[in-house]
VOGU-3710 file (C-alpha; in Angstrom, 3 decimals, decimal comma):
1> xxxxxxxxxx> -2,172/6,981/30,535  0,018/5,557/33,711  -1,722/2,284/35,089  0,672/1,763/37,231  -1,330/0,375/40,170  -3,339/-1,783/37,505  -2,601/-5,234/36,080  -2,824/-6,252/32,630  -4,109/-9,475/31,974  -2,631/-11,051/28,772
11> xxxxxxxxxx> -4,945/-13,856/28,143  -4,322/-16,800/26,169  -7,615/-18,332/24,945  -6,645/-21,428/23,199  -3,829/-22,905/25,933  -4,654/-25,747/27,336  -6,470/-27,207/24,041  -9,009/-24,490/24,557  -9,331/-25,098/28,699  -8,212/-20,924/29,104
21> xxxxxxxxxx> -11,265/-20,089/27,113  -13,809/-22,354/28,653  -12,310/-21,891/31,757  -11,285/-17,674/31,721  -14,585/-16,630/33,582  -13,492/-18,242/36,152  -10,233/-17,581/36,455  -11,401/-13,304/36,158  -13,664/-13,677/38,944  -11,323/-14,995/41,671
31> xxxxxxxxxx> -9,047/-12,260/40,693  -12,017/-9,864/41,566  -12,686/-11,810/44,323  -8,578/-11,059/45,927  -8,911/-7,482/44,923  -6,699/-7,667/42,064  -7,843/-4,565/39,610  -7,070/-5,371/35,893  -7,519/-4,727/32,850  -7,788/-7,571/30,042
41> xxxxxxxxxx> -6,203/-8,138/26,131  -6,948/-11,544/24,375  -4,028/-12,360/22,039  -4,824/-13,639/18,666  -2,130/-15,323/17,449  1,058/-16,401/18,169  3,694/-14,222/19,323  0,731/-11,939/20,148  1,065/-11,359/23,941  4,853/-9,969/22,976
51> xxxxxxxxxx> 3,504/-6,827/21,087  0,398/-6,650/23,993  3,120/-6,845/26,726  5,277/-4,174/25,100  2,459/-1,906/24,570  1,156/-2,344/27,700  3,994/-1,101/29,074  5,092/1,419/26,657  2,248/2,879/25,276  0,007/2,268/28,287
61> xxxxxxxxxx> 1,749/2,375/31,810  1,332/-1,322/32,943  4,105/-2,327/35,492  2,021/-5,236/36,960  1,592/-7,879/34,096  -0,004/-11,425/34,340  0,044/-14,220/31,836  -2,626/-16,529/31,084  -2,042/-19,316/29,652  0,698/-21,762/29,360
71> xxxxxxxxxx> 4,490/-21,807/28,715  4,110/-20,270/25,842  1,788/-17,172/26,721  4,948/-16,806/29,660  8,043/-17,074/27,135  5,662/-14,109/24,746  4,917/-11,934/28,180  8,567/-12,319/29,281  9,816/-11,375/25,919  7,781/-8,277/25,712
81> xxxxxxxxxx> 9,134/-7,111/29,291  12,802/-7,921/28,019  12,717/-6,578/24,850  11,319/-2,829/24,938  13,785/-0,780/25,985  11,849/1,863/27,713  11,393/0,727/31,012  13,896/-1,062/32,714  12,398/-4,755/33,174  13,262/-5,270/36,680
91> xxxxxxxxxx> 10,317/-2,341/37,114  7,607/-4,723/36,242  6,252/-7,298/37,371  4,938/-10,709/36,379  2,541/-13,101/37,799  1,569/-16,579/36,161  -1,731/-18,109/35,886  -1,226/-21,217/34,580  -3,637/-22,987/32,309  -1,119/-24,804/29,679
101> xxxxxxxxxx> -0,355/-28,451/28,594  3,085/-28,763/30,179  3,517/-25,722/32,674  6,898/-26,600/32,737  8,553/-22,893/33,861  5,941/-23,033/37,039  7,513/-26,656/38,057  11,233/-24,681/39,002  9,078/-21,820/41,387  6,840/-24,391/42,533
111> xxxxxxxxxx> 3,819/-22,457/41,350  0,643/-24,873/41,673  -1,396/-25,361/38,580  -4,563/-24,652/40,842  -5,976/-21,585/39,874  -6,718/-20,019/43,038  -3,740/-21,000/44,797  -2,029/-19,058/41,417  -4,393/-16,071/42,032  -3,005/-15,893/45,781
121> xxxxxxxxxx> 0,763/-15,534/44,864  -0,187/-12,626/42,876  -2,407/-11,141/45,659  0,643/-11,578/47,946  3,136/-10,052/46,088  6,419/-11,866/46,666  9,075/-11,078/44,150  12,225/-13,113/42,903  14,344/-12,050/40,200  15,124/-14,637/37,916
131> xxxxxxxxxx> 18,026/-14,761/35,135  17,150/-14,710/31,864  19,879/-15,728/28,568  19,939/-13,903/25,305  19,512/-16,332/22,432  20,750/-15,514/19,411  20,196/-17,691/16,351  19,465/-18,486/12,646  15,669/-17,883/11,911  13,696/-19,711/9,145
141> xxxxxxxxxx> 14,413/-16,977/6,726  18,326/-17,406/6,902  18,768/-14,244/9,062  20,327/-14,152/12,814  18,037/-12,633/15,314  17,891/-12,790/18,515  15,253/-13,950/21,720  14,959/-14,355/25,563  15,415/-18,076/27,091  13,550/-17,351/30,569
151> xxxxxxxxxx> 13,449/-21,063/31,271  15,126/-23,901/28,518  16,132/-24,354/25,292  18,109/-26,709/23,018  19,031/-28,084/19,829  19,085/-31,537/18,204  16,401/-34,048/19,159  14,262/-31,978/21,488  14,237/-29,297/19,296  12,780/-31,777/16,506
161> xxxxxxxxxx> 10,169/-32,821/18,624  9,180/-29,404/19,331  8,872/-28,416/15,780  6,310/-31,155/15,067  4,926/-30,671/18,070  4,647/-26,484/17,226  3,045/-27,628/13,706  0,901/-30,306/15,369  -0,825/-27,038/17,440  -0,988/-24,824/14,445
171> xxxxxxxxxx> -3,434/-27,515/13,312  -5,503/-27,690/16,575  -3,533/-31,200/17,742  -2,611/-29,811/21,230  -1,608/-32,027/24,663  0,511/-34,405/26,642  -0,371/-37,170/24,429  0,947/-35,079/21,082  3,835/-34,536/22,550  4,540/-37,755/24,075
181> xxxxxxxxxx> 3,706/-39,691/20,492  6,047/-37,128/18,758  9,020/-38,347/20,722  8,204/-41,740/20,200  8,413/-41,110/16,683  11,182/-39,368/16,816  13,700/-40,912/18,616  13,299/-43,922/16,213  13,976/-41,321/12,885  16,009/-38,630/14,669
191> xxxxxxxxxx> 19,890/-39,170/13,328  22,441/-37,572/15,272  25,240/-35,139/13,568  28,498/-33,878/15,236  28,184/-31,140/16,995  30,179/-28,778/19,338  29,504/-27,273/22,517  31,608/-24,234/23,757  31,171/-22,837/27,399  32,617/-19,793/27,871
201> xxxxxxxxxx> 35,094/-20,004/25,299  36,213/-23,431/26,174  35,537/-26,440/24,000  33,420/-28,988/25,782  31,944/-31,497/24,060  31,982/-32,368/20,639  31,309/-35,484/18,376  27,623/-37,091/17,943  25,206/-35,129/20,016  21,629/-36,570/20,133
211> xxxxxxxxxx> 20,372/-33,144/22,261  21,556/-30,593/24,116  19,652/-28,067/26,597  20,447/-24,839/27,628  18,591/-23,060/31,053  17,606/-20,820/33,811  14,780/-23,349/34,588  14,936/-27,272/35,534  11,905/-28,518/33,142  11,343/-29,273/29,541
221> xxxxxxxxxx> 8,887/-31,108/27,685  6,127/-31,747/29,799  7,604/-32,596/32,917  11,108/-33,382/31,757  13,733/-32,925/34,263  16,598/-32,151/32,606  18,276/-29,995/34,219  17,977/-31,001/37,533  20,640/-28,778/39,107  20,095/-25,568/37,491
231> xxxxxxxxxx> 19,185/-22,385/39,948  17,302/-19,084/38,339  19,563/-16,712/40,338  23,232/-18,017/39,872  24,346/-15,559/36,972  24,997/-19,257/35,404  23,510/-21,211/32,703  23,298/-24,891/32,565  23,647/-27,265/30,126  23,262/-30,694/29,751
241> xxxxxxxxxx> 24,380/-33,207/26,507  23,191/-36,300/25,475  25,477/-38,112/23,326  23,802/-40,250/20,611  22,321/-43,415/21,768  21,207/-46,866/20,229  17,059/-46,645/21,146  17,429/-49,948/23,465  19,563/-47,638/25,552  17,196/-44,837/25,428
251> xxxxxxxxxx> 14,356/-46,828/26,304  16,399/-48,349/29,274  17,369/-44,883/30,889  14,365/-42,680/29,642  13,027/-42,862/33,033  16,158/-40,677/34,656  15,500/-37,813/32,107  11,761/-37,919/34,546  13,268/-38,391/38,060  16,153/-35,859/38,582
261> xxxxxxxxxx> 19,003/-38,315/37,792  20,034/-37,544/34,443  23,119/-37,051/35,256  23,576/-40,693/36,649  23,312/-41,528/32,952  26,484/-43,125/30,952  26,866/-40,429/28,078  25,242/-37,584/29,774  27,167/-34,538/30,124  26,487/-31,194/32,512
271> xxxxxxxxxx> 28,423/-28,022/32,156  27,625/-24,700/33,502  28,834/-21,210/31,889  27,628/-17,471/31,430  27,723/-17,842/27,166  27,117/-20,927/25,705  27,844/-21,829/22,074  26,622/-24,475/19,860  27,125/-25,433/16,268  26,984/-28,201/14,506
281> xxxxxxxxxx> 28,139/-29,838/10,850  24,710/-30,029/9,912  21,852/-27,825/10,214  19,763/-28,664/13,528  16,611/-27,151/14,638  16,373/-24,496/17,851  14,129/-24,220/20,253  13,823/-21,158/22,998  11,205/-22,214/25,598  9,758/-24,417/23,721
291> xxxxxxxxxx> 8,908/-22,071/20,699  10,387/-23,850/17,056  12,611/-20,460/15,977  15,409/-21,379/14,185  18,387/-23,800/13,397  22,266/-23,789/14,491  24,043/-22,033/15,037  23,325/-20,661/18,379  24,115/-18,942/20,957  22,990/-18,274/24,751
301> xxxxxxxxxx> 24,672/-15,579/27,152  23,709/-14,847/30,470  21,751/-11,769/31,850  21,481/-11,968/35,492  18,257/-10,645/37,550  16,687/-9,632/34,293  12,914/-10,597/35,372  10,632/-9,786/38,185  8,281/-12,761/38,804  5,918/-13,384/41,458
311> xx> 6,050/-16,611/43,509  5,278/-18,669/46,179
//
C-alpha cells in the first residue's frame, strides 16, 4: 500500500528515562491538532526503529518519517532511510520530535526541545539535506560491518564512556547525571594507547590519543561541543584529537570542550577530510552516534546530501 502523503511515527517509549511514554499522548495530539496525518509503530528494543523505518518504507510506502525519541531513536530512523536500497533516501523525509536525554543532533539545526515548536517544523515543511559518513568497523563478534554516522562518532575515551553509559541504560540507569558520573570515572581509569589518524590518505596524528571524534554534527555527549566548526553540507568530515592529558589539565580546560573553544586548547588537534581512518596499537572501543558498536579499527567516508531532514 503507497502512504505516501502519510507520516509514520516511529515512537520511542522509553527515551527520556520513560518521559516519551508518559508524555506520547501529548505529543500525538498536537500533531492532530497541525493536521499532520500519521500512522504510529512503538519500537521494542533497540535497533528497533531501523527495521520499522525500512519497512515502512519498503514494504509500506512511507516517504514522510518522524522520530520520537532521542538521539538514539534518530541515529535507528536515519539508518533505516540509508540503508534499504529501494528508495533513494533523498525521497524521504525526516522530522524530529525530540524527547531524549542529550538531544545532541537537534543542537547543530537548532531544533527546540519544545514539543510544539518541534511539531511546527514538521507542519512547515522546510528541507535541508544533510551529509551523512559511512562507518565501517569491527563489531563485538570480531566481524567488520558497517553503519551511518548522521551526526558524531569517535574512539578512545568517549567511546568508553559511551559503552558504560549504553550498559548503564540496558539496566534502566538513564540521564544527564549517568552520563556525567561515567566520565568522571573515567577519565581518572581511562589509559591512553597510540593511535593513528589518517585523513584522506595522509598521516595526521599519531602517538597517545586520549579521544578522537569524527562528524557531520557539532555535539556529543550531552551538550559537548566538540566540534565546533563542523557544517552538515560541506561534503567534509571533521575531526578533532585530544592528545592524552594528566587529569589536572583536563579538569583545567574541560570547560572549552562546553563553550565552542576546543580548539584554543594546547594538545587539541582539528582536521577535516572526506575518509577518515583510525587505528590504534591496542583495541579501543567505537562509537557511531552515540551507539557502543564496535572497536578499532575504523573507518568514516563521506556521503554528501544523503538525508532529507526537516528544520527550522
Amino acid at each position: 500500500m503507497n502512504k505516501n502523503n502519510r507520516w509514520l511515527a516511529i515512537v520511542n517509549l522509553l527515551s527520556g528515562s520513560g518521559r516519551c511514554g508518559r508524555d506520547w499522548e501529548r505529543i500525538a495530539k498536537m500533531l492532530y491538532s497541525r493536521g499532520i496525518d500519521f500512522d504510529t509503530v512503538f519500537t521494542g528494543h533497540r535497533y528497533h526503529a531501523i527495521e520499522l523505518a525500512r519497512r515502512g518504507i519498503v514494504e509500506d510506502g512511507y516517504r514522510n518519517l518522524i522520530a520520537i525519541g532521542g538521539d538514539g531513536t534518530v541515529h535507528e530512523v536515519a539508518n533505516g532511510i540509508l540503508l534499504q536500497q529501494e528508495v533513494p533516501s533523498t525521497e524521504i523525509r525526516m522530522g524530529i520530535i525530540p524527547v531524549g536525554t542529550g538531544n545532541d543532533w537537534i543542537r547543530t539545526f537548532g531544533i527546540p526541545r519544545d514539543y510544539l515548536k518541534a511539531v511546527d517544523i514538521i507542519a512547515a515543511g522546510k528541507e535541508f539535506v544533510q551529509d551523512v559518513a559511512k562507518a565501517t568497523y569491527i563489531n563485538r563478534n570480531g566481524i567488520e560491518e558497517s553503519r551511518y554516522c548522521v551526526n558524531v562518532s569517535g574512539a578512545g575515551l568517549d567511546a568508553a564512556v559511551n559503552l558504560k553509559v549504553c550498559q548503564m541504560k540496558d539496566k534502566g540507569k538513564n540521564g544527564k547525571a549517568a552520563y556525567m558520573s561515567q566520565l568522571v570515572k573515567s577519565v581518572l581509569s581511562y589509559r591512553s594507547c597510540r593511535m593513528a589518524v589518517r585523513v584522506d590518505g595522509e598521516n595526521e596524528a599519531k602517538g597517545l590519543i586520549m579521544s578522537i571524534s569524527v562528524g557531520i554534527g557539532q555535539y556529543n555527549g550531552s551538550g559537548m561541543h566538540q566540534l565546533p566548526e563542523s557544517l552538515a553540507d560541506d561534503g567534509l568530515l571533521d575531526v578533532t584529537v585530544i592528545e592524552t592529558m594528566s587529569v589536572p589539565r583536563i579538569a583545567m580546560v574541560v570547560g572549552r570542550l562546553f563553550d565552542g573553544k576546543i580548539y584554543s586548547v594546547k594538545r587539541v588537534h582539528n582536521y577535516k577530510g572526506r575518509c577518515v581512518e583510525i587505528s590504534s596499537d591496542e583495541v579501543r572501543e567505537v562509537e557511531i552516534d552515540g551507539e557502543a558498536l564496535g572497536t578499532t579499527p575504523v573507518r568514516f567516508d563521506i556521503e554528501d546530501k544523503k538525508l532529507k531532514v526537516l528544520v527550522p
